[in-house]
C-alpha positions as CSV (number, residue, x, y, z in Angstrom):
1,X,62.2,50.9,-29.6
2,X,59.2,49.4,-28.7
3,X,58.8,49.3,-25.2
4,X,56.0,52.3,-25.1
5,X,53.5,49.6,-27.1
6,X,51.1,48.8,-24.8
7,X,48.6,46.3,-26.7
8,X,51.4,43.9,-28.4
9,X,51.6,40.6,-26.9
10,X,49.6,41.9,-24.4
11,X,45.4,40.7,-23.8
12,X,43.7,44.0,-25.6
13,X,40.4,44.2,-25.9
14,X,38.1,45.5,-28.8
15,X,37.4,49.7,-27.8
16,X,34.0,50.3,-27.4
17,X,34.8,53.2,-30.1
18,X,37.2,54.4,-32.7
19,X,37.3,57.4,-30.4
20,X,38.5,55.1,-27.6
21,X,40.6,53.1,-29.9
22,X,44.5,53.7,-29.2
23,X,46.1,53.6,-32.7
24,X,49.9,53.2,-31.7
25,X,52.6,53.6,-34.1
26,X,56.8,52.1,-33.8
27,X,59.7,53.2,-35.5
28,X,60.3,52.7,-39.5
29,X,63.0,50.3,-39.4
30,X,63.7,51.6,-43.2
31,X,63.5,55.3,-42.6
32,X,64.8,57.0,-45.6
33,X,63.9,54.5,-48.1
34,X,61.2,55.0,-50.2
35,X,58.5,51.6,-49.9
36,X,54.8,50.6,-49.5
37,X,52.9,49.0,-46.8
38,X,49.3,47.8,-47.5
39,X,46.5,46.9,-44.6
40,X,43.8,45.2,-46.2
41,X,40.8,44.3,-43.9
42,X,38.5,42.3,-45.9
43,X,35.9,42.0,-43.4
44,X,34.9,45.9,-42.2
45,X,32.1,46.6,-40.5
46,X,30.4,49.2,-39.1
47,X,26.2,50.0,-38.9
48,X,24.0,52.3,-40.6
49,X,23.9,55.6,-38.5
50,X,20.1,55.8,-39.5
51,X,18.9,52.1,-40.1
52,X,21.1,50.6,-36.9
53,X,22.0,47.6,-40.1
54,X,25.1,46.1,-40.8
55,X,27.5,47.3,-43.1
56,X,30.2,45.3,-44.6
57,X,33.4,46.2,-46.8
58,X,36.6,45.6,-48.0
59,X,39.4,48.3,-46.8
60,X,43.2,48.8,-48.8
61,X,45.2,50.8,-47.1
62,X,48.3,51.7,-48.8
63,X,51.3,53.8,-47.2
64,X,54.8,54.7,-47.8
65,X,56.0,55.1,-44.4
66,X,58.2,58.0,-43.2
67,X,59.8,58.2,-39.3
68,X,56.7,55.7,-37.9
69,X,54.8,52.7,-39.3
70,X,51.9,51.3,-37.8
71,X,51.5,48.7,-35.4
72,X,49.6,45.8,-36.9
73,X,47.8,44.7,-34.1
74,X,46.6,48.3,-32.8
75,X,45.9,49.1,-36.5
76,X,43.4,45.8,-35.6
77,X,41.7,47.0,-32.9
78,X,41.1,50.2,-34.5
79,X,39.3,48.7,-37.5
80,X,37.5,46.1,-35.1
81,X,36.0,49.0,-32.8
82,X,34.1,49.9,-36.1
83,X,31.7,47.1,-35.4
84,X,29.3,48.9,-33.2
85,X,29.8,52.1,-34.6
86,X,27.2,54.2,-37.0
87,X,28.5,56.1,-40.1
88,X,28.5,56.5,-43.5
89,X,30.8,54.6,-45.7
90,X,32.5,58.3,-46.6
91,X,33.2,58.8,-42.8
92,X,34.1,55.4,-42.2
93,X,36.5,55.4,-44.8
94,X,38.0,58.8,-44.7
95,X,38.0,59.3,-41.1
96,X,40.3,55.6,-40.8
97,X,42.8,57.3,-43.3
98,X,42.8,60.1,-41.6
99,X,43.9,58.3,-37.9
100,X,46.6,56.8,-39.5
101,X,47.7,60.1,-40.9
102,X,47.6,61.7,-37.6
103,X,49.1,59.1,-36.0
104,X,52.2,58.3,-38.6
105,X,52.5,61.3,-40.4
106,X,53.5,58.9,-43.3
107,X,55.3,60.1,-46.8
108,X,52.3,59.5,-48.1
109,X,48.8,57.2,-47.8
110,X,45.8,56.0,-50.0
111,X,42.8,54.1,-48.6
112,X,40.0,52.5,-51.2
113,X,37.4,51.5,-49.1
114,X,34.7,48.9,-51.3
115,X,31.8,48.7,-49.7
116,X,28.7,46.1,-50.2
117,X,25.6,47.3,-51.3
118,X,22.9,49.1,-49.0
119,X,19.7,49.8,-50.8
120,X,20.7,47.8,-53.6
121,X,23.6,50.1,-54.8
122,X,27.4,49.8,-53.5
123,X,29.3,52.9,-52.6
124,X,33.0,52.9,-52.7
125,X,35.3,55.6,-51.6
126,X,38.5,56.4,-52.0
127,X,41.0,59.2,-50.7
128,X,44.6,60.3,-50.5
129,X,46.9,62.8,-49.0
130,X,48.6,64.0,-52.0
131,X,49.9,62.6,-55.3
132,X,51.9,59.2,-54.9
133,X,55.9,60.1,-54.8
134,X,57.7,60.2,-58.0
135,X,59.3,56.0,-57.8
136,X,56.4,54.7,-55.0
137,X,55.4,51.6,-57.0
138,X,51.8,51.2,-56.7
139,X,50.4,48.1,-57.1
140,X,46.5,47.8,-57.6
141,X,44.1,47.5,-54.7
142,X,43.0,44.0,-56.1
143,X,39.2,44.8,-55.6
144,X,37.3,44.9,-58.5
145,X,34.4,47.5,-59.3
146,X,31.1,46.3,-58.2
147,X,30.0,43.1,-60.1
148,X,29.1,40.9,-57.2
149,X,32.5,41.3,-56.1
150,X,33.2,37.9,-57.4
């Protein structure tokens, strides 16, 4: 079932890219039942694709897996190879979701992505594939609007 992972309990280190990041996926050992799986990395970063500056946020990444779910540790990698990499907070955030998406093909996903200010305003932004299933329970992302985050 496993046995095609090949960063799991294995040395892996961070891709030089999200392009060169390998975003591996293992079976759903609940197929058929209808559940949510929430990601939250709580220290995101990637740099300004104009100023070369840090960015920091919080992403929540919420999924009701289908056939696949995602392997924690790739998922990991993935997020990490976002360090070096310049983008906007909507790229960033959308184009993470959308990974996953191609590489789970899950029920359904939402990802909030809260981001710290830059230039004094914060900029958070959130996507979904579709409408949340009819019975998904969906617990808030348990980041509150901008107010020093605190």
């Amino acid at each position: 079932m496993t046995d095609t992972l090949t960063q799991l309990g294995k040395s892996a280190t961070i891709p030089a890219s999200p392009d060169e990041a390998v975003l591996e996926r293992a079976p759903n050992p609940h197929k058929g039942a209808l559940y949510l799986a929430r990601f939250t990395a709580p220290e995101f970063t990637s740099i300004c694709p104009v100023t070369g500056q840090p960015d920091f946020g919080v992403l929540v990444i919420d999924y009701a897996p289908a056939d696949w779910i995602v392997e924690s540790k790739s998922l990991k990698l993935f997020l990490q190879s976002f360090r070096n990499h310049g983008a906007f907070h909507e790229d960033c955030t959308v184009g993470v979701a959308k990974r996953i998406v191609d590489a789970i093909s899950p029920t359904w996903l939402r990802i909030g992505g809260y981001w710290n200010p830059r230039g004094g305003m914060p900029i958070d932004v959130f996507w979904q594939t579709s409408a949340p299933p009819d019975g998904l329970w969906l617990p808030d992302q348990g980041v509150p609007t901008y107010r020093a985050r605190g």
